[in-house]
N, C-alpha and C positions, 0 to 999 in steps of 0.2 A: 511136557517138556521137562528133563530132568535138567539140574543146575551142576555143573563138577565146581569142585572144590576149588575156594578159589586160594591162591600162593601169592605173597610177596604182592598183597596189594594189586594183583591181577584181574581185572573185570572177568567173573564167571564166564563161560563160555557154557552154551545151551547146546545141549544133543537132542537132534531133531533126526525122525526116524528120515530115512528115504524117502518110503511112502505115502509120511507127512509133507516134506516138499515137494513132491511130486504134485500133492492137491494142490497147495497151497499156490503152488504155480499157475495150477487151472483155475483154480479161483480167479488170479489177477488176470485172465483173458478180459479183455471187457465183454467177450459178447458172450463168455461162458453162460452155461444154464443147467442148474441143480438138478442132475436126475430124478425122475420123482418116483424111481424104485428105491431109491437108498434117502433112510431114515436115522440117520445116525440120532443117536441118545445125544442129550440137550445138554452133558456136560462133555460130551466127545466135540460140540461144534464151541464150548468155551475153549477147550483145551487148541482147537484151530485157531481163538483169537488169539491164544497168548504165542501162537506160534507166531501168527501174521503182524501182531506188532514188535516182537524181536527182529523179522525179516523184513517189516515196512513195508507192507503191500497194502496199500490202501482199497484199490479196487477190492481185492480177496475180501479184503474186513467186511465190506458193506455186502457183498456176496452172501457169508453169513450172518451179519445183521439183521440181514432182510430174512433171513431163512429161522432165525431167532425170532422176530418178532411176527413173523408167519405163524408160528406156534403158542407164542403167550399172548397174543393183541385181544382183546374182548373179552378176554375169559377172567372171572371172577376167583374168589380168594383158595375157595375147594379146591375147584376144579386146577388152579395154578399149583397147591401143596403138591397134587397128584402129579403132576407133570414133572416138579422138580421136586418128589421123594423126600417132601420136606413137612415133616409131621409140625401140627400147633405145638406152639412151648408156652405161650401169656398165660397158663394157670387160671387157678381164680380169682376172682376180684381182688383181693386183698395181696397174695402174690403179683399180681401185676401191677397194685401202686406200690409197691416195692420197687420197680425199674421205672419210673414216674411216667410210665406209658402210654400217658390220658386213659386210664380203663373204666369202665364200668365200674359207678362212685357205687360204694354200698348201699344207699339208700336204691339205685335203682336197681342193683343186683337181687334187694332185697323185693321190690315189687315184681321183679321179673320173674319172678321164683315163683310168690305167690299168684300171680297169674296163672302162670303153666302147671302148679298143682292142681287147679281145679281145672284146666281142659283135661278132658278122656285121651287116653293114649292115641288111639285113632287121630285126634287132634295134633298133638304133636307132631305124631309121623307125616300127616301131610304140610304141616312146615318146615320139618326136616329136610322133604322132599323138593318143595319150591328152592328150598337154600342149594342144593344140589349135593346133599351129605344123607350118610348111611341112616337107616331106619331101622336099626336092629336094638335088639336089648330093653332092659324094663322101663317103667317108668322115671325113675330118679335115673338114670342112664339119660336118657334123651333130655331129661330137664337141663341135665348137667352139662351136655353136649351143647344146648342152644342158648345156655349161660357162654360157654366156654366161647360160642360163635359171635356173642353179642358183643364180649373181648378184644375179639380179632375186628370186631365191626367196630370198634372205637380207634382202633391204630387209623381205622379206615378214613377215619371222621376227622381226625385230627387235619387242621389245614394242608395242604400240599406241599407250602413252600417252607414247612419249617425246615429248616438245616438238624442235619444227622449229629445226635449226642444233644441237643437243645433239650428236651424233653426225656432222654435215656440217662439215669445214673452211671451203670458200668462202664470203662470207657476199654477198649482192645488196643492195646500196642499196636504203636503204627505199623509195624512190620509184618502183622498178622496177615493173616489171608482169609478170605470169606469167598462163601458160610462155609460153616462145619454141620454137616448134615448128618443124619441117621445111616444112610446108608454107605457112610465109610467113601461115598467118590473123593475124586483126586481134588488135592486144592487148589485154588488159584487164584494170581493178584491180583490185588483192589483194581489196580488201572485194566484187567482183563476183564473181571466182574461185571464193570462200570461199562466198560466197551461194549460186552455182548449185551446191553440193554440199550445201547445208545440210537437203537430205530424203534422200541417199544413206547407204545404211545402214554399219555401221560393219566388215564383213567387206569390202561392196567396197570403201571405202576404204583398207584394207587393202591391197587388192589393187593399188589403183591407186599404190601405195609403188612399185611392183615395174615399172611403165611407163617413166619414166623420173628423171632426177633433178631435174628440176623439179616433174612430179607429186607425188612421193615428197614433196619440200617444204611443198606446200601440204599434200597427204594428211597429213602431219605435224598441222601447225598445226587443223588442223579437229578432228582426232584427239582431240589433247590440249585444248581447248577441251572438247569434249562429255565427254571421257570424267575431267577432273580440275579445269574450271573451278566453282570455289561463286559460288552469288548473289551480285551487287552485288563481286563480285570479280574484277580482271585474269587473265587467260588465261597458266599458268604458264609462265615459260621458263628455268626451271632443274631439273631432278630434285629439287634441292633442297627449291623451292617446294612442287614438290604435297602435300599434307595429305588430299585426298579422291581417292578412285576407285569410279567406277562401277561394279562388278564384273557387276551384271546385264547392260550391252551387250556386256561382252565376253565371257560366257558364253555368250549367244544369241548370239552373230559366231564361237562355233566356237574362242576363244580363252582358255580357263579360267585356262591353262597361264600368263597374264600375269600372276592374281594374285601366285602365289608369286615370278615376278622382280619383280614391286613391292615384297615382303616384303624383299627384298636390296638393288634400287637404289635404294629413294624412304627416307632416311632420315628424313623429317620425314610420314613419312605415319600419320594417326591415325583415320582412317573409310575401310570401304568403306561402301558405299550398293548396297542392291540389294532386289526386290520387297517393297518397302515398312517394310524395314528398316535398321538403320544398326548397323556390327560396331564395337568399339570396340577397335582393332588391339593398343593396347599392354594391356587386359585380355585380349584371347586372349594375348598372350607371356607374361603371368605364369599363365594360369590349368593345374593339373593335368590332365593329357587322356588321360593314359597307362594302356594296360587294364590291372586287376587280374592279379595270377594264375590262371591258368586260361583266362580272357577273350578270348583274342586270336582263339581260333576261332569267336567269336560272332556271328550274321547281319550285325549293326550296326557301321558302324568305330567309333559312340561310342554309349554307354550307361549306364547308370547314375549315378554319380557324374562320372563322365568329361564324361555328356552335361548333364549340368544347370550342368557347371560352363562350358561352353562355350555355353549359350543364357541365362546369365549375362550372359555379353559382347555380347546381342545384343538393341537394343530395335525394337518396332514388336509388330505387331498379328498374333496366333495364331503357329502354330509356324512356325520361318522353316524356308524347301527345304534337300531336301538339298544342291539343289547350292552355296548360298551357305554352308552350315555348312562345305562341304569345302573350298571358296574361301579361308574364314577360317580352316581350320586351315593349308591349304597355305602361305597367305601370313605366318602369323603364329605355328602352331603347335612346340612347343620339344620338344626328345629324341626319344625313340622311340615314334611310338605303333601300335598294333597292332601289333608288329614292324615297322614303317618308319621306318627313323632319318629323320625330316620337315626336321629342321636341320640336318643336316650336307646331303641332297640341296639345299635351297633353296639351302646355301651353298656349294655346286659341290666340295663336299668328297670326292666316292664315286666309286669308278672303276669298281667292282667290285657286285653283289646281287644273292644270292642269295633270291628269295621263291619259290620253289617248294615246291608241295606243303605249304602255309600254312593251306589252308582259307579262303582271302580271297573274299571275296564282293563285287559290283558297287561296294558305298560306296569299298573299299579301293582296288579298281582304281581308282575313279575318283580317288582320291587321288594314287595313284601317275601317274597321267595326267595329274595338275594340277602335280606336281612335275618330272617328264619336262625340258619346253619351259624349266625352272630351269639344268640341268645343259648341262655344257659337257665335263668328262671322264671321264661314263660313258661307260662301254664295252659292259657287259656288263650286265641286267639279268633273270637266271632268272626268269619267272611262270608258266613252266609249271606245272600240276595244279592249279590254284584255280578258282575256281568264277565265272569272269568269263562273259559273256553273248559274244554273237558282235558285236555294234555294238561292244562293247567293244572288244574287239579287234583290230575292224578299228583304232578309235581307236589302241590302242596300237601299232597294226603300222606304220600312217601316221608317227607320231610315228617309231617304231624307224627305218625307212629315212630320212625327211627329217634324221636325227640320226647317223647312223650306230651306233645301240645295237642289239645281240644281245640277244632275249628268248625266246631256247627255252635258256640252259647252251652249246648249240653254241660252238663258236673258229670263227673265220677260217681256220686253216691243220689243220683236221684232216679227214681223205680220205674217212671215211665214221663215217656215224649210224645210232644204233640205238636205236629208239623201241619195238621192237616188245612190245606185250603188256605197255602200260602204263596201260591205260584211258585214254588219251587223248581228249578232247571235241573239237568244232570249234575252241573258240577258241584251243586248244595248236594244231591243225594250224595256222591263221592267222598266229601269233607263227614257228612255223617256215620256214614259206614268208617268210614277211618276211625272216628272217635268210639266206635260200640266197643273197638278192641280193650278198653281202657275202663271200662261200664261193668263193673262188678255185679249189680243190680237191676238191673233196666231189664224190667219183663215187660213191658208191650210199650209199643211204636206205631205214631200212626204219621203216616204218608201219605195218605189220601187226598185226590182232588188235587195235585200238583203235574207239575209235568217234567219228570222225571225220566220216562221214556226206556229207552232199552239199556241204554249207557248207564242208568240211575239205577236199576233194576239189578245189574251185573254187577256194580260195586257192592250195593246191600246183600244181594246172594253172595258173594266173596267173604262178607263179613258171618252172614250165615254158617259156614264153613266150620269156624273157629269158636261162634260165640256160644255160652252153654248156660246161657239165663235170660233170652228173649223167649218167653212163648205165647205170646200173641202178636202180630204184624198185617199191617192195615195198606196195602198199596194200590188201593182200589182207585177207580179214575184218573189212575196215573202214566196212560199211552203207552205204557210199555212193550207193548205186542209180541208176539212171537219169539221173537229171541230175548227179551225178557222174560218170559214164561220159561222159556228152556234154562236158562239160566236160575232160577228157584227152583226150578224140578231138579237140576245137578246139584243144589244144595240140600235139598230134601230129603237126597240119597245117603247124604252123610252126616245132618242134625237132628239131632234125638229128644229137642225142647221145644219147638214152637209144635204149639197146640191147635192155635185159631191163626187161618191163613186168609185175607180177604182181599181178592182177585177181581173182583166187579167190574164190570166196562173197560177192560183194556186191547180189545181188539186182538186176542190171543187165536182167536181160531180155532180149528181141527187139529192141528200142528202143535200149538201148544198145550189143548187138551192132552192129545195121548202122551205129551212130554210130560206132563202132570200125572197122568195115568200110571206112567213108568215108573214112577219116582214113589206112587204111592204104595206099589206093587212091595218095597224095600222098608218104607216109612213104617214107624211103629209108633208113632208122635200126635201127628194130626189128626187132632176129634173134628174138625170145625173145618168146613173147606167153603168158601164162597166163590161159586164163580160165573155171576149172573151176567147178561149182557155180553158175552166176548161172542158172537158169530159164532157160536159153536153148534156145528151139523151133526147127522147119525153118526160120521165117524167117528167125532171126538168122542160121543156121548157111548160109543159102545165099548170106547178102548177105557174109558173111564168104569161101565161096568164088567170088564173083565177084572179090572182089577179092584175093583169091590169083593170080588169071588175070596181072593186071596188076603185082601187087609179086613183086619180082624181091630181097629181102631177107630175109625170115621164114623161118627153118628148123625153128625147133619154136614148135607149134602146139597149146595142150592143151585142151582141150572136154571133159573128163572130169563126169559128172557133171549130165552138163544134161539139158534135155527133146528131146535130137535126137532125131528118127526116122529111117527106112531114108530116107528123100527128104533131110534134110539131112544123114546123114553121107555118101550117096552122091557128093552135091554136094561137100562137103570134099575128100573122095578126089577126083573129077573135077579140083577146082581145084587140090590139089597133084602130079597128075599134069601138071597144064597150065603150072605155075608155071615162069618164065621164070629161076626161081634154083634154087641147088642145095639143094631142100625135102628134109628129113629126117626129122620125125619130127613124127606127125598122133597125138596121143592121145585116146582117147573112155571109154577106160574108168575106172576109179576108180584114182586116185591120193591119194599121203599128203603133201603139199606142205608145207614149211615154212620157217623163216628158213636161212638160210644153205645151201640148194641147193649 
């Protein structure tokens, strides 16, 4: 929409083509419907907002609202720059606390660094690759690349609701227009900007922080509008200001974790709002929350007295979710409750916690999940042996690496762990594989005799992947079956350190023999392979010596225990007669295996 000059104090008049009113007309049909041969580019359907709010066609606008947030909804920071032609700017560490853009502090720019020198390039590019960004170029290239990502990952991190310019030094004339992009598109006004995103949901927006620093701006201002503006009231621009927060959209945007920094930065905040209720912030600070004696092993994080005195603090209609009760205590609740000091974590006081072996069940986790994304110098956070679910988990594993916190007890700087024959569940392996990332030193792991299962097995092969100083690993009587076996065999394909592999009794089968088989066929690593007791027939046993033909590394070999017959141990023997390395030692018969071989 071109502006004419305007005269003597004249409101501009907009020259709108023809053929732009003519849509714009079709747009406001209500029962119209967006062809779906025609793709207009994504600043061709902005340039229709700013047409439909000069012409006031409401229907039209939401026409392409929807058609706008049809194309950015889900999609992460990459994949968003790509769509709107808008290259990263946040620079590096140090560049970016220049625009005070919560970035990546030097200390951890500096451990990220020395992390990803010592993975193999290979390494990198398959993180690259999870991220959804290019994989070309040398090594200090891609280092530099998944610095530059962990950047945009911090705009990401930064709460939701903070207001635009809060956190940003440079400030743009109000009369500006955004963004100014690389590729020279047409510009256009804040209030048309703000419209074409006004049906995108509040995780892409999110994400779109992390594109560049003019996205990140507007993404701001949209943000805190939706998520802390009251009726018939200005759209807050201080911390200060806000009084209300949505806590429903940011729990559905994957973002729980904002209440409790609300709880610390919004000092004048006195309602969350969420599924048809409203918390009354400073009654959760005063109310008693904290379990009884006895109590803290109880399925519930709140109960009793506890619990009535905390749906005290909350009106609207029938029992409000659990996840809003956990919201309000995260953001508001005082001392310790369940054994989780809630106010000292909210208020970045804990370096150190220990909750292991607590009896904690899903509510707690989820508590401690909401408090997590609060903290700034934990370090350490034991949840091993409680009774968390595997979604869980994963939740809290995501958080532990995006944060740099330890959640199995493990250190950083100690050479080997030992788990074994501790009834361990999935969600403990999960939390442990999370931490190896972080493990400079940690050359053998023993897992053994827990029940860890196929879920536990997949998280440790994930960590496999990347990690390039384990090599001996112990997962033996650990149920992991079949799709646990497959699962280390895709790892195998691509780690070049672990040396001793001990498989023992996991009910792996034929199926995960030749998945093992496959993996060894590639492997140049494993001397040591254990894999007594899994059900394994002449099949497995023969796909296992074909590929002895080929691996020129494997010198002991144990099969003790399984369903070979004369045809597959024949086979075994054949292929370590044929073995192209110096094979030693084929075992078939019963063996007593256990830690510390």
């Amino acid at each position: 929409m071109d502006l004419a000059t305007s005269e003597d104090g004249i409101y501009p008049m907009p020259t709108i083509m023809a053929s732009t009113l003519q849509m714009v007309c079709k747009l406001n049909a209500p029962d119209y419907t967006w062809p779906s041969s025609d793709e207009p580019l994504l600043y061709q359907l902005i340039q229709l907002i700013e047409d439909t709010l000069f012409l006031d066609a409401p229907i039209a606008l939401k026409h392409i609202q929807r058609v706008i947030a049809s194309r950015l909804n889900s999609k992460r920071a990459p994949e968003l720059g790509a769509l709107l032609s808008a290259g990263g700017d946040f620079g590096s560490a140090e560049e970016h606390a220049s625009h005070h853009a919560a970035p990546v502090d030097g200390q951890r720019a500096d451990e990220l660094r020395k992390r990803y020198s010592r993975m193999r390039v290979q390494e990198l590019r398959w993180k690259l690759r999870k991220l959804g960004l290019t994989t070309d170029g040398t090594k200090p290239v891609l280092i530099g690349r998944l610095i530059e990502m962990a950047n945009a990952a911090a705009s990401i991190a930064e709460p939701a609701f903070v207001p635009e310019d809060v956190l940003e030094a440079p400030q743009q004339p109000a009369s500006s227009t955004l963004p100014p992009e690389p590729l020279q598109q047409p510009s256009f006004s804040a209030d048309a900007m703000e419209a074409a995103l006004g049906l995108v949901d509040v995780a892409t927006l999110v994400e779109l922080k992390g594109v560049s620093r003019s996205w990140r701006a507007l993404a701001q201002g949209v943000l805190c509008s939706r998520l802390c503006r009251r009726d018939g009231q200005p759209v807050p621009t201080r911390l200060d200001e806000i009084t209300d927060l949505d806590v429903e959209q940011l729990i559905e945007a994957g973002r729980p974790g904002d209440a409790s920094v609300a709880g610390r930065m919004l000092p004048g905040l006195a309602r969350l709002h969420g599924y048809g209720h409203v918390v009354d912030v400073a009654a959760v600070r005063a109310a008693d929350l904290q379990c009884g004696m006895g109590d803290w092993r109880r399925p519930s994080l709140l109960h009793g007295a506890a619990k009535d005195a905390l749906n005290s603090c909350i009106s609207g209609e029938g029992e409000p979710p659990l996840r809003l009760t956990i919201a309000a205590v995260a953001c508001a609740g005082s001392g310790v409750i369940c054994g989780i000091p809630v106010q000292q974590l909210r208020e970045d006081s804990v370096t150190e916690l220990n909750l292991s072996d607590r009896g904690l069940h899903v509510p707690a986790a989820m508590l401690v999940a909401y408090l997590i994304p609060a903290t700034s110098v934990l370090k350490s956070c034991n949840l091993l042996k409680n009774r968390f679910d595997v979604e869980l988990a994963k939740n809290l594993a995501k958080m532990g690496a995006e944060m740099g916190i330890m959640l199995s007890g493990m250190t950083r700087n100690q050479t080997a762990a030992d788990f074994w024959g501790q009834s361990l569940q999935p969600a403990d392996a999960i939390l442990i594989a999370s931490d190896l990332q972080f493990m400079a030193v940690v050359t053998t792991l023993h897992l053994g005799v827990n029940q860890i299962r196929a879920e536990g097995a997949i998280a440790i092969a994930e960590a496999l992947k990347v990690n390039a100083v384990l090599t001996r690993l112990d997962l033996a009587s650990d149920n992991i079956g079949v799709e646990g076996a497959k699962a280390i065999a895709e790892a195998l394909k691509v780690n070049a350190v672990v040396t001793t592999l001990e498989l023992e009794n996991n009910k792996i089968g034929d199926e995960g023999a030749i998945a093992i088989a496959e993996a060894l066929k590639v492997n140049a690593a494993v001397t040591e392979l254990l894999l007594d007791v899994n059900e394994i027939g002449d099949e497995g046993a023969i796909a296992i010596a074909e590929a002895l033909k080929v691996n020129a590394v494997v010198t002991t070999l144990s099969l003790s225990g399984n369903k070979i017959g004369d045809e597959g141990a024949d086979c075994d023997r054949g292929g370590a007669e044929g073995q192209r390395g110096p094979y030693r030692s084929l075992a078939f018969g019963q063996r007593d295996r256990g830690r510390g071989r």
